[in-house]
Structures are given as structure tokens and as C-alpha cells.
PyMOL Python script that loads the backbone (N, CA, C, O; Angstrom):
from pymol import cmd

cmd.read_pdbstr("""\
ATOM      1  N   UNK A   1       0.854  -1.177   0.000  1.00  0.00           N
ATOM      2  CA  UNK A   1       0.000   0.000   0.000  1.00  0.00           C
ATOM      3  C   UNK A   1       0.894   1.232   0.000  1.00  0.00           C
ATOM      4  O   UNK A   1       1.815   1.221   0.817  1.00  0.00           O
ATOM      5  N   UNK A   2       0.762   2.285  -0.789  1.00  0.00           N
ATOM      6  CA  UNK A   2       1.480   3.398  -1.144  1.00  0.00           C
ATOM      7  C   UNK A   2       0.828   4.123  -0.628  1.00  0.00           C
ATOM      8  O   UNK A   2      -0.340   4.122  -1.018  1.00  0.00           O
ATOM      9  N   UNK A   3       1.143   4.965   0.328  1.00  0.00           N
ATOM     10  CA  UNK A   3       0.698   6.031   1.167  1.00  0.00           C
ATOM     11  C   UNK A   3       2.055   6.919   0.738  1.00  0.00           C
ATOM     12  O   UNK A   3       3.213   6.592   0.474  1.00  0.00           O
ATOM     13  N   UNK A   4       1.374   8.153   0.795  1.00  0.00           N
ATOM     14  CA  UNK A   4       2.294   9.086   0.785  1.00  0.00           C
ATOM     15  C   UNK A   4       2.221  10.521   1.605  1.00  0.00           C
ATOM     16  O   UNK A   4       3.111  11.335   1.847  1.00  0.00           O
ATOM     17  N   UNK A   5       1.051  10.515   1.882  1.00  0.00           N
ATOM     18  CA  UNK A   5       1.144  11.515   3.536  1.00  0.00           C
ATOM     19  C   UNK A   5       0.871  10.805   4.194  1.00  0.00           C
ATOM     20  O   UNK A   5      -0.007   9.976   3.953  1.00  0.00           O
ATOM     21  N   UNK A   6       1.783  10.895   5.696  1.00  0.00           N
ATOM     22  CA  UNK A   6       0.286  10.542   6.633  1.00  0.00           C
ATOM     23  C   UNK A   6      -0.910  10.478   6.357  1.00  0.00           C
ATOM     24  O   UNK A   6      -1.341   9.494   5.755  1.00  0.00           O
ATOM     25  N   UNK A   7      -1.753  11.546   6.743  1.00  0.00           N
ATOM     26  CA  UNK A   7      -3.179  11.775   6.658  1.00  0.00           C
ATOM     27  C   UNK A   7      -3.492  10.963   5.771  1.00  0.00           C
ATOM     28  O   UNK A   7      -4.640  10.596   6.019  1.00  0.00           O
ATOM     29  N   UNK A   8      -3.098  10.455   4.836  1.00  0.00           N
ATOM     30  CA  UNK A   8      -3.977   9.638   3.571  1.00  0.00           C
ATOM     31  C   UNK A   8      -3.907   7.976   4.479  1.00  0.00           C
ATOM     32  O   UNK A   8      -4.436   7.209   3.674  1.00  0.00           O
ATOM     33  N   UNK A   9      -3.513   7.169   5.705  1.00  0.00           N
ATOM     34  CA  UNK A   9      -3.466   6.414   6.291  1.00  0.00           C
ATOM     35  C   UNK A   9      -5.138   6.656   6.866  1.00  0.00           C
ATOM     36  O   UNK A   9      -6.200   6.049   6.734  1.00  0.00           O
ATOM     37  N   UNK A  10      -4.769   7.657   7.428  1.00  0.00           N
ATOM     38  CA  UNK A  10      -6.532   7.983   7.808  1.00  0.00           C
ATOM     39  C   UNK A  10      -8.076   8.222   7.018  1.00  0.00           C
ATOM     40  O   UNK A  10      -9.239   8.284   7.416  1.00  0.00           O
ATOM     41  N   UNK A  11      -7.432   8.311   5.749  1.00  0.00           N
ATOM     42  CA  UNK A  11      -8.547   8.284   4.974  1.00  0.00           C
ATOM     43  C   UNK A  11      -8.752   6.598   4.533  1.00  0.00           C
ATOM     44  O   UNK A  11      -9.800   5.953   4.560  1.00  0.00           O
ATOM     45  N   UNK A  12      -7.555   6.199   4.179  1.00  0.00           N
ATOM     46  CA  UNK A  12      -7.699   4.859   4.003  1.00  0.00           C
ATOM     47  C   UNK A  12      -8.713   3.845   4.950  1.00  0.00           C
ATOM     48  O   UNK A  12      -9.487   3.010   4.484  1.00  0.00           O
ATOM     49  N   UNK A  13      -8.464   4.191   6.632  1.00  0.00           N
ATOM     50  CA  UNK A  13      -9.334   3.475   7.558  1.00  0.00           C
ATOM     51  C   UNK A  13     -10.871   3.954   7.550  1.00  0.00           C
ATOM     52  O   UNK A  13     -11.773   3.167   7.836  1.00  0.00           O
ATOM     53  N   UNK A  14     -11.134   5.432   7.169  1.00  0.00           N
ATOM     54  CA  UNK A  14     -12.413   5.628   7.228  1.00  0.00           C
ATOM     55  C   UNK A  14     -12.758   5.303   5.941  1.00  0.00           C
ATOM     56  O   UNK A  14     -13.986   5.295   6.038  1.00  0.00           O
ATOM     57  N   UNK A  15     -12.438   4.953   4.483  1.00  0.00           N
ATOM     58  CA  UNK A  15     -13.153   4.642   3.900  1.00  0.00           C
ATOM     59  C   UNK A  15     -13.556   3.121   3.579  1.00  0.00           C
ATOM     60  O   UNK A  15     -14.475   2.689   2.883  1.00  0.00           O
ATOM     61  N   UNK A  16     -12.572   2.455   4.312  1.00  0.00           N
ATOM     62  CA  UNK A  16     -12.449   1.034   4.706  1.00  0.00           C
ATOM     63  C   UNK A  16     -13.393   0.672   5.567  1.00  0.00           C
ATOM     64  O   UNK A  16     -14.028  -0.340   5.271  1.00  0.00           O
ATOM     65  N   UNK A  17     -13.685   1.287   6.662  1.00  0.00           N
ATOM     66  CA  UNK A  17     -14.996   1.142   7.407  1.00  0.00           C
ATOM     67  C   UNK A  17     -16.277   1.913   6.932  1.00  0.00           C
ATOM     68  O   UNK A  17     -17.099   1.941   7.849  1.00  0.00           O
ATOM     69  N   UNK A  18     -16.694   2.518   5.853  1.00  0.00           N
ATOM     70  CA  UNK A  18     -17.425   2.410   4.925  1.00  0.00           C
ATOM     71  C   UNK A  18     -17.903   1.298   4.078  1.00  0.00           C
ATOM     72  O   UNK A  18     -18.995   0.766   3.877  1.00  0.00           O
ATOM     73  N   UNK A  19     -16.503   1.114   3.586  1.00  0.00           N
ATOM     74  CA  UNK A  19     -16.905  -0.240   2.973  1.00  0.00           C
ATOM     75  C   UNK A  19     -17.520  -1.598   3.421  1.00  0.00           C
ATOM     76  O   UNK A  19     -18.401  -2.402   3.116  1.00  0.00           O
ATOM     77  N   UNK A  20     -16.320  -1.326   4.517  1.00  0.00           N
ATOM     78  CA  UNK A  20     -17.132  -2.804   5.369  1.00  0.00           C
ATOM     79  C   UNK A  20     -18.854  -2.625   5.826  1.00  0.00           C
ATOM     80  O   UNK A  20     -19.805  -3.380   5.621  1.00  0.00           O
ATOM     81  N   UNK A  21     -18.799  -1.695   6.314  1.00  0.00           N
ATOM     82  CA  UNK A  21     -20.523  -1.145   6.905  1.00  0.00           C
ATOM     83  C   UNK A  21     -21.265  -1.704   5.822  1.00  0.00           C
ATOM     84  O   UNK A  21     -22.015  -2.676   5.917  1.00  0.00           O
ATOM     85  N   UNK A  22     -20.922  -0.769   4.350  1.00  0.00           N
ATOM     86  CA  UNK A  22     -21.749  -1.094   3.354  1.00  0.00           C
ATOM     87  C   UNK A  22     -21.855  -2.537   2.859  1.00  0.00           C
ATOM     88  O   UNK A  22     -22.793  -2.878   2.139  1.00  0.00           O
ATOM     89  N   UNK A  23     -21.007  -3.289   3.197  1.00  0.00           N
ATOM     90  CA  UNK A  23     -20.926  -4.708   3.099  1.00  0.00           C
ATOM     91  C   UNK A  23     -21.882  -5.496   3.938  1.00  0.00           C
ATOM     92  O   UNK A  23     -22.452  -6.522   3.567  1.00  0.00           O
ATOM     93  N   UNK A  24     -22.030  -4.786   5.374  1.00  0.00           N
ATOM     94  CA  UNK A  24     -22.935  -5.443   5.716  1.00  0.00           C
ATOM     95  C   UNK A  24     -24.795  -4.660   6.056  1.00  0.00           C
ATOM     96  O   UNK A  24     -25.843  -5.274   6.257  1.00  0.00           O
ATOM     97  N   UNK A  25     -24.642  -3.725   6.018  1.00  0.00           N
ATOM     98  CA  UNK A  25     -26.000  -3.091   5.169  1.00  0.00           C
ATOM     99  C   UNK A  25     -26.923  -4.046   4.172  1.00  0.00           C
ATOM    100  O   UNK A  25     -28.030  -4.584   4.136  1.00  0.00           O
ATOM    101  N   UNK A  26     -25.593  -3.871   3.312  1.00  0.00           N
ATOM    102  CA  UNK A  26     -26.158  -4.556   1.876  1.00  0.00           C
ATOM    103  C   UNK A  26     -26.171  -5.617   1.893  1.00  0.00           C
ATOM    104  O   UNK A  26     -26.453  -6.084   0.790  1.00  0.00           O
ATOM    105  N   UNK A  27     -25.949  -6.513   2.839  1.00  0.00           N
ATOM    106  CA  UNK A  27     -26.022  -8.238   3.216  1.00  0.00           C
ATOM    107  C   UNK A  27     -25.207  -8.928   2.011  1.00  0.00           C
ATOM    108  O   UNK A  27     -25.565  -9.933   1.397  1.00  0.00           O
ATOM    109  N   UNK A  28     -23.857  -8.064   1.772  1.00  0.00           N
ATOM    110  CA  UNK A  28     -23.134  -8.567   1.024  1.00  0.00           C
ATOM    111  C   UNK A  28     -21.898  -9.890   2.003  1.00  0.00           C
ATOM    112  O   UNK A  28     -21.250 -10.880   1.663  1.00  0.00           O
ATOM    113  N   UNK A  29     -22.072  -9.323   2.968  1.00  0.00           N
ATOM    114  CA  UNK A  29     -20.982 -10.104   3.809  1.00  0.00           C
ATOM    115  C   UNK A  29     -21.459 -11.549   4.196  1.00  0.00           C
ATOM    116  O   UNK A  29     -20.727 -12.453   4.598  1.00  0.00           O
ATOM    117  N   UNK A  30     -22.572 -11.597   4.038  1.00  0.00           N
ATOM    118  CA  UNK A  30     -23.292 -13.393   4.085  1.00  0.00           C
ATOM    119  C   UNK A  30     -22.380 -14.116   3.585  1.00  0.00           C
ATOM    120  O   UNK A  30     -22.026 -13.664   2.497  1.00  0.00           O
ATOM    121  N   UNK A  31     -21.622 -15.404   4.008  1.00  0.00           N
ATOM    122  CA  UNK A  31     -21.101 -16.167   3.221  1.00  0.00           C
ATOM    123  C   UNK A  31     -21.471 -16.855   2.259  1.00  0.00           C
ATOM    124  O   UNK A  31     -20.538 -17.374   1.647  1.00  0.00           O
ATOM    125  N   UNK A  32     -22.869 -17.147   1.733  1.00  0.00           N
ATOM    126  CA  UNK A  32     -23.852 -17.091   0.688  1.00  0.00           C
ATOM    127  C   UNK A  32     -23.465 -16.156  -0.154  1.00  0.00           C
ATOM    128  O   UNK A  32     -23.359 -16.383  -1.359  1.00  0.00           O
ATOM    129  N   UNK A  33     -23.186 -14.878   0.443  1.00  0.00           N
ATOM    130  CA  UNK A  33     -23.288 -13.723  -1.016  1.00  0.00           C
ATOM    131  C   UNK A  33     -22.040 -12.924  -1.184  1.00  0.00           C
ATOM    132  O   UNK A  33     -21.845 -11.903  -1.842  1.00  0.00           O
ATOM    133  N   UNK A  34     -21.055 -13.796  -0.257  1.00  0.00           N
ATOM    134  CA  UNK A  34     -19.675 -13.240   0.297  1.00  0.00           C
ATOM    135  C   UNK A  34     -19.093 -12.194  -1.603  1.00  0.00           C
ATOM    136  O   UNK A  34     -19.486 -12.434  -2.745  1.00  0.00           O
ATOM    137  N   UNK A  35     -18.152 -11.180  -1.140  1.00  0.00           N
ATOM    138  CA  UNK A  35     -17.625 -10.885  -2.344  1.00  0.00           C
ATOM    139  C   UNK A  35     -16.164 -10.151  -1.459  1.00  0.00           C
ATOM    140  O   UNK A  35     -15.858  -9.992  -0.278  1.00  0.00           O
ATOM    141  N   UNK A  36     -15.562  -9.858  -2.740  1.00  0.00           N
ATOM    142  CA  UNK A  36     -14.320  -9.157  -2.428  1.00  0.00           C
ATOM    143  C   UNK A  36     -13.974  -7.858  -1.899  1.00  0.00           C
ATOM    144  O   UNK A  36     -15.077  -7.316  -1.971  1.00  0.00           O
ATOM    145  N   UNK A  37     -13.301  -7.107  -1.482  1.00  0.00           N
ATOM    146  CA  UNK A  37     -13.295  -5.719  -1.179  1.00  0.00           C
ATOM    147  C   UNK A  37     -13.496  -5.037  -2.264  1.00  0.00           C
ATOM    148  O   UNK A  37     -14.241  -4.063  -2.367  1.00  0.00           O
ATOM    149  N   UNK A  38     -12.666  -5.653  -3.330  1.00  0.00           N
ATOM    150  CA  UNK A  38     -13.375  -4.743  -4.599  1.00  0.00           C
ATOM    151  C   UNK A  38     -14.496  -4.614  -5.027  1.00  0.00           C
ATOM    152  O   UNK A  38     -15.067  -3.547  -5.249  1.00  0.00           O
ATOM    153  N   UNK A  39     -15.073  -6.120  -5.240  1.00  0.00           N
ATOM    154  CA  UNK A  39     -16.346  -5.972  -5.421  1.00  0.00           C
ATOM    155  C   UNK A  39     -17.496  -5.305  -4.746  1.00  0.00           C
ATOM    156  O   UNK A  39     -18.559  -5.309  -5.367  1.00  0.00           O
ATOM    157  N   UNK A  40     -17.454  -4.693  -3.493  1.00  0.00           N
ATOM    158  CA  UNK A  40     -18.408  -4.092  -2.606  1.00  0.00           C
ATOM    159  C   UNK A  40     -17.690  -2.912  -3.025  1.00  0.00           C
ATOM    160  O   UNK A  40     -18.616  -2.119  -3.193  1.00  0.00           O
ATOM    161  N   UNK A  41     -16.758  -2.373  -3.265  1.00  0.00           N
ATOM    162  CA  UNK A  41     -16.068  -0.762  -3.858  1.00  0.00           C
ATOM    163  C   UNK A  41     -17.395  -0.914  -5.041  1.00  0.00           C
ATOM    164  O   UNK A  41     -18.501  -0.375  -5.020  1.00  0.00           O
ATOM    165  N   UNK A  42     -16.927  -1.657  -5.828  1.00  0.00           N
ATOM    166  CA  UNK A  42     -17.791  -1.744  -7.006  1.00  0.00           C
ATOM    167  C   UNK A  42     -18.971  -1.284  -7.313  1.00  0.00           C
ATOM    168  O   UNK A  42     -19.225  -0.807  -8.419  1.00  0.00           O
ATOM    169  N   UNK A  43     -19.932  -1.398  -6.217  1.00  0.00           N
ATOM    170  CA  UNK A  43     -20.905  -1.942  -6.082  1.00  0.00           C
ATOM    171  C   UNK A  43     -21.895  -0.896  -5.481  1.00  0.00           C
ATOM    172  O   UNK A  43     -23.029  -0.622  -5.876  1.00  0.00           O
ATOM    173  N   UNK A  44     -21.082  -0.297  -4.261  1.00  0.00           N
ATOM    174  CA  UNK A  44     -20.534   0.676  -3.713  1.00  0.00           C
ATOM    175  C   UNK A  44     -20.776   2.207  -4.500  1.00  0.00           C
ATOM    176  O   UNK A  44     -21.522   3.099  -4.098  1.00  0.00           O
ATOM    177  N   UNK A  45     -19.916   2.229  -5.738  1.00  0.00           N
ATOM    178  CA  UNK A  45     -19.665   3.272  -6.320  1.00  0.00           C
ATOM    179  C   UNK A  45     -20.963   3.098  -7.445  1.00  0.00           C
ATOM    180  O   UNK A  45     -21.575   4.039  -7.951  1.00  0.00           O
ATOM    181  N   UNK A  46     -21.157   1.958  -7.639  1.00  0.00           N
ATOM    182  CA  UNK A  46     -22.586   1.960  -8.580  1.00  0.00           C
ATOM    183  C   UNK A  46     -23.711   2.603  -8.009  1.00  0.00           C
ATOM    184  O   UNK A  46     -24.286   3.589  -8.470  1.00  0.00           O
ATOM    185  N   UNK A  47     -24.144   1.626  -6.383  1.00  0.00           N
ATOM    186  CA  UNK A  47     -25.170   2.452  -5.978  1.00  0.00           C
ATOM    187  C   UNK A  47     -25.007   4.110  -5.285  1.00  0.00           C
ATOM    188  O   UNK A  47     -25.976   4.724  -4.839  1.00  0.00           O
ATOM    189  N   UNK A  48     -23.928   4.527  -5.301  1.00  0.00           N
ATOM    190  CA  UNK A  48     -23.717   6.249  -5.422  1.00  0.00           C
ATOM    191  C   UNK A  48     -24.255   6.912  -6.708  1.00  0.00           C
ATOM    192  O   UNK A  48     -24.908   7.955  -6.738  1.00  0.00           O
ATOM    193  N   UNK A  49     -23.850   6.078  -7.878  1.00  0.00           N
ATOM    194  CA  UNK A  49     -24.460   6.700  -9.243  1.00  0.00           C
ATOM    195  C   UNK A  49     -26.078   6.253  -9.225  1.00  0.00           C
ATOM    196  O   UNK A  49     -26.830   6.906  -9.948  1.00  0.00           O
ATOM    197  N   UNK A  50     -26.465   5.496  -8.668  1.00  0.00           N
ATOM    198  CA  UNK A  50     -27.872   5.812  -8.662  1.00  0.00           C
ATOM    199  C   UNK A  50     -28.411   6.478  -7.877  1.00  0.00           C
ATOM    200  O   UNK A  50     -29.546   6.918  -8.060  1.00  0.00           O
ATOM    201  N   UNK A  51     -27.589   6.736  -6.648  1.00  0.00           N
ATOM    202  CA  UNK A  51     -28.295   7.643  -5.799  1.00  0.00           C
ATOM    203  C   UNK A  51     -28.061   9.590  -6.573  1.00  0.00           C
ATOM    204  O   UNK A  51     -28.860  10.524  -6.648  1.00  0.00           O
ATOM    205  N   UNK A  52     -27.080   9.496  -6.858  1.00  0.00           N
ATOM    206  CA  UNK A  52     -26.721  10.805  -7.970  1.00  0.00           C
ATOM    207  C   UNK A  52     -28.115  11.229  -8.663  1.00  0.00           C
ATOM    208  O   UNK A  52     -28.850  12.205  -8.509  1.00  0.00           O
ATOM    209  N   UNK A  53     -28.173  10.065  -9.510  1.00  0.00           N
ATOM    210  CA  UNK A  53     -29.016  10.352 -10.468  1.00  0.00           C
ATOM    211  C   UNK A  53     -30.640  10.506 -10.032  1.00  0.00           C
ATOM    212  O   UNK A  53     -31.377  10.952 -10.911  1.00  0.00           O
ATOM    213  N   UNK A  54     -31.182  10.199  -8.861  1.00  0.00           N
ATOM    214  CA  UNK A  54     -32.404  10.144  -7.874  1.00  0.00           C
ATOM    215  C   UNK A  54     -32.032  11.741  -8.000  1.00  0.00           C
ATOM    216  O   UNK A  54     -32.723  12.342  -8.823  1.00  0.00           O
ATOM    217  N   UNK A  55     -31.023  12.528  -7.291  1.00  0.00           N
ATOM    218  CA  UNK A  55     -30.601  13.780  -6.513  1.00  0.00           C
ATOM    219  C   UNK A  55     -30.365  14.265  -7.178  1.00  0.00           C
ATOM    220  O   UNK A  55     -30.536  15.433  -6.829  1.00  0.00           O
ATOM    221  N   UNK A  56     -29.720  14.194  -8.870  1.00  0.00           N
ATOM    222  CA  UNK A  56     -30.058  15.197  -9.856  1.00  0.00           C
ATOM    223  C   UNK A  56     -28.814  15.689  -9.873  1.00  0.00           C
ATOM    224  O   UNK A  56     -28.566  16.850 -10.198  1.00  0.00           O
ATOM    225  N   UNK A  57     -27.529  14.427  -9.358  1.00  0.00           N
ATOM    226  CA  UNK A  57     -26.461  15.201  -9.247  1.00  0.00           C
ATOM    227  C   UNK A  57     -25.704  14.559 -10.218  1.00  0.00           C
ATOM    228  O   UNK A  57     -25.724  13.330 -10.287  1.00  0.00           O
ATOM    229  N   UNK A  58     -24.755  15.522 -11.302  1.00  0.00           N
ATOM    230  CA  UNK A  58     -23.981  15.336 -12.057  1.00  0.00           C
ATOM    231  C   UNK A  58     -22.714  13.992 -11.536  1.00  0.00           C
ATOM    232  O   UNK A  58     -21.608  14.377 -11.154  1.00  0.00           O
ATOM    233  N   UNK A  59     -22.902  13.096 -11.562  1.00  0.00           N
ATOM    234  CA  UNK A  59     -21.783  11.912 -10.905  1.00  0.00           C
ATOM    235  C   UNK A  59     -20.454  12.080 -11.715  1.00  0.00           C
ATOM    236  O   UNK A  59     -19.398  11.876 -11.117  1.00  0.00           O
ATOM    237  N   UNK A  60     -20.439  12.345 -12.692  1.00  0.00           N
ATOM    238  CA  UNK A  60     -19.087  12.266 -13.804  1.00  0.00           C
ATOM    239  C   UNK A  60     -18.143  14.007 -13.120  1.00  0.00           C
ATOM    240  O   UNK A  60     -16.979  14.366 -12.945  1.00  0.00           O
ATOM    241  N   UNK A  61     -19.700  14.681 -12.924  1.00  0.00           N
ATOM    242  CA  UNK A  61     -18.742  15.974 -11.880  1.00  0.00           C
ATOM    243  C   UNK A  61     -17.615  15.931 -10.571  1.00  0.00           C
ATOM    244  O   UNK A  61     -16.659  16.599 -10.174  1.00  0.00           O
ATOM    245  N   UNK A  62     -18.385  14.679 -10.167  1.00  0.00           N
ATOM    246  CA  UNK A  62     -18.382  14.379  -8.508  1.00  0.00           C
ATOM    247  C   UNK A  62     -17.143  13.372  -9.153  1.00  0.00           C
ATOM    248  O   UNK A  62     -16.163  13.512  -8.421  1.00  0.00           O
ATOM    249  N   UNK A  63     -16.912  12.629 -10.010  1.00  0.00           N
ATOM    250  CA  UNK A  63     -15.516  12.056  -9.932  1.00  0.00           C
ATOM    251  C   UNK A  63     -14.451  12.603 -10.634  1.00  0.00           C
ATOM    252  O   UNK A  63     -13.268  12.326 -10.435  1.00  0.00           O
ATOM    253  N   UNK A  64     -14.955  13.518 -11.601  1.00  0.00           N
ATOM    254  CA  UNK A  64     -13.898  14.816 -11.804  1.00  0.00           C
ATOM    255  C   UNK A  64     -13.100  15.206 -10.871  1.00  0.00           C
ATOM    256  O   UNK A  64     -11.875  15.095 -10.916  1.00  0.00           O
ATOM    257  N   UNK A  65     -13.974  15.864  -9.636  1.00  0.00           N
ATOM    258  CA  UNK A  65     -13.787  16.728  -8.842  1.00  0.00           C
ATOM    259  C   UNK A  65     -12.766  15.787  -7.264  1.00  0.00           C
ATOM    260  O   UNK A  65     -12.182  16.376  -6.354  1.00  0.00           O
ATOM    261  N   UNK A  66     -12.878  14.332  -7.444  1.00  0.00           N
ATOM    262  CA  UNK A  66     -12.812  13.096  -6.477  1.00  0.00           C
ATOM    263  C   UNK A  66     -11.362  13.414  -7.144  1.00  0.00           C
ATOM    264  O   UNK A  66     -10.543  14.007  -6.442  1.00  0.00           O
ATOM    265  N   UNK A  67     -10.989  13.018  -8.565  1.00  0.00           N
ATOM    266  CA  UNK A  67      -9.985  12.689  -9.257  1.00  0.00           C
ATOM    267  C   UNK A  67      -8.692  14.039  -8.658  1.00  0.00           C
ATOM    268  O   UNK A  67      -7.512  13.896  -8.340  1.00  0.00           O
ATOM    269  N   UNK A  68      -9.442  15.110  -8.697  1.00  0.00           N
ATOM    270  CA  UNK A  68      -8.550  16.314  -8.390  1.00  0.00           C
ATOM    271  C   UNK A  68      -8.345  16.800  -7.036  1.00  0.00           C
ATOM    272  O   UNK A  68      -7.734  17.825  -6.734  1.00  0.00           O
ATOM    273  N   UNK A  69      -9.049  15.769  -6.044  1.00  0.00           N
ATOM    274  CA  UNK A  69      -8.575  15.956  -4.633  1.00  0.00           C
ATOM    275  C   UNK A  69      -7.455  14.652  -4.268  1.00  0.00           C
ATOM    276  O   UNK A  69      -6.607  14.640  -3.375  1.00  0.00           O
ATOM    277  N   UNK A  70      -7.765  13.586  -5.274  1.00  0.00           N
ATOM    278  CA  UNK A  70      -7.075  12.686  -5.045  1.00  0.00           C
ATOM    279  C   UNK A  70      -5.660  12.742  -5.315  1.00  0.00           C
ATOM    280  O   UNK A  70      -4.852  12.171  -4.582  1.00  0.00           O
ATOM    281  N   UNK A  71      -5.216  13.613  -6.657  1.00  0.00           N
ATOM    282  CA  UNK A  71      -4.328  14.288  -7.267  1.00  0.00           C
ATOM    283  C   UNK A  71      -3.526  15.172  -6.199  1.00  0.00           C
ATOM    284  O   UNK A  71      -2.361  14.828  -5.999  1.00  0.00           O
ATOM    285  N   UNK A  72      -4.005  16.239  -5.514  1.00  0.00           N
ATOM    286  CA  UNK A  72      -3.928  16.795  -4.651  1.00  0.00           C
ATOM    287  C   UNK A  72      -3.165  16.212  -3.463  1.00  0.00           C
ATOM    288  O   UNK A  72      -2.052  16.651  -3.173  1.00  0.00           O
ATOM    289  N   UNK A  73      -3.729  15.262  -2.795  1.00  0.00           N
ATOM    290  CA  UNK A  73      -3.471  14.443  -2.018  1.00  0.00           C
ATOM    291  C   UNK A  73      -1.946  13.883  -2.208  1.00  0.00           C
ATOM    292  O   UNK A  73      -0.983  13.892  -1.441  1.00  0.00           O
ATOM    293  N   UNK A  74      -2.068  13.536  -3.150  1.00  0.00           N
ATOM    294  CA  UNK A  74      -0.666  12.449  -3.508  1.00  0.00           C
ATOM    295  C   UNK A  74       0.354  12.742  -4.316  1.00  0.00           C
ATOM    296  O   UNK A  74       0.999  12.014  -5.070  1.00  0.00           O
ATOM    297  N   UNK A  75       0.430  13.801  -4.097  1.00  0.00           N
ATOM    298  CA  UNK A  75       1.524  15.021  -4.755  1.00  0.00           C
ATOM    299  C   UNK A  75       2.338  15.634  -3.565  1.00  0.00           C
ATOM    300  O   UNK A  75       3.173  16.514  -3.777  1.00  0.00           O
TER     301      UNK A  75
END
""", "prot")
cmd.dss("prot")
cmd.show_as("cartoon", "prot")
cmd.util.cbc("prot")
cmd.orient("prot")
């Protein structure tokens, strides 16, 4: 794992416990319906674009704008 500030260690754990949450929210974590970390990212970032699109919010903006904090970050 390539970290390159600190602080980006801490974003890593809170969005990791996102994920996991949303893993089990979404009753993805059943060993029946078990999937990968990626796959709940996946899955994850899909149901954000539908929630976008409910809210009328430009999503291709919102990862523009993701892309150029992330940039930011790791510079």
C-alpha cells in the first residue's frame, strides 16, 4: 500500500470502514453472497451513481472533482 502523507493512512481506515458497513447493510458479507473488497467498492460506487441520479447530481462531476482531490493528495 502506497501512502504518501500521513493523513492519507486515515482516509484509508475511514473509507475502509465504509466499505465494510456497506458490506454489511447490503447483506453482502453473508457467506452465501460473500464478495471481495473490490467488489463491494464496485458496487458501492454503482449504488452512489444511482443515488446521484435520484438527486439530480452530475456523478461524472463528482468524480472529476474526487480525481482532483485525489491528485492533490498524492503530490
Amino acid at each position: 500500500m502506497k501512502l504518501t502523507q500521513s493523513n492519507n493512512f486515515q482516509r484509508v481506515i475511514a473509507a475502509a470502514r465504509v466499505v465494510y458497513r456497506y458490506m454489511q447493510v447490503s447483506r453482502i458479507d453473508r457467506p452465501r453472497l460473500s464478495c471481495s473488497t473490490e467488489q463491494a467498492m464496485i458496487r458501492l460506487v454503482t449504488d452512489l451513481r444511482h443515488m446521484a441520479e435520484a438527486a439530480e447530481i452530475d456523478f461524472q462531476a463528482v468524480l472529476r472533482a474526487s480525481r482532483n482531490h485525489y491528485d492533490e493528495e498524492t503530490w
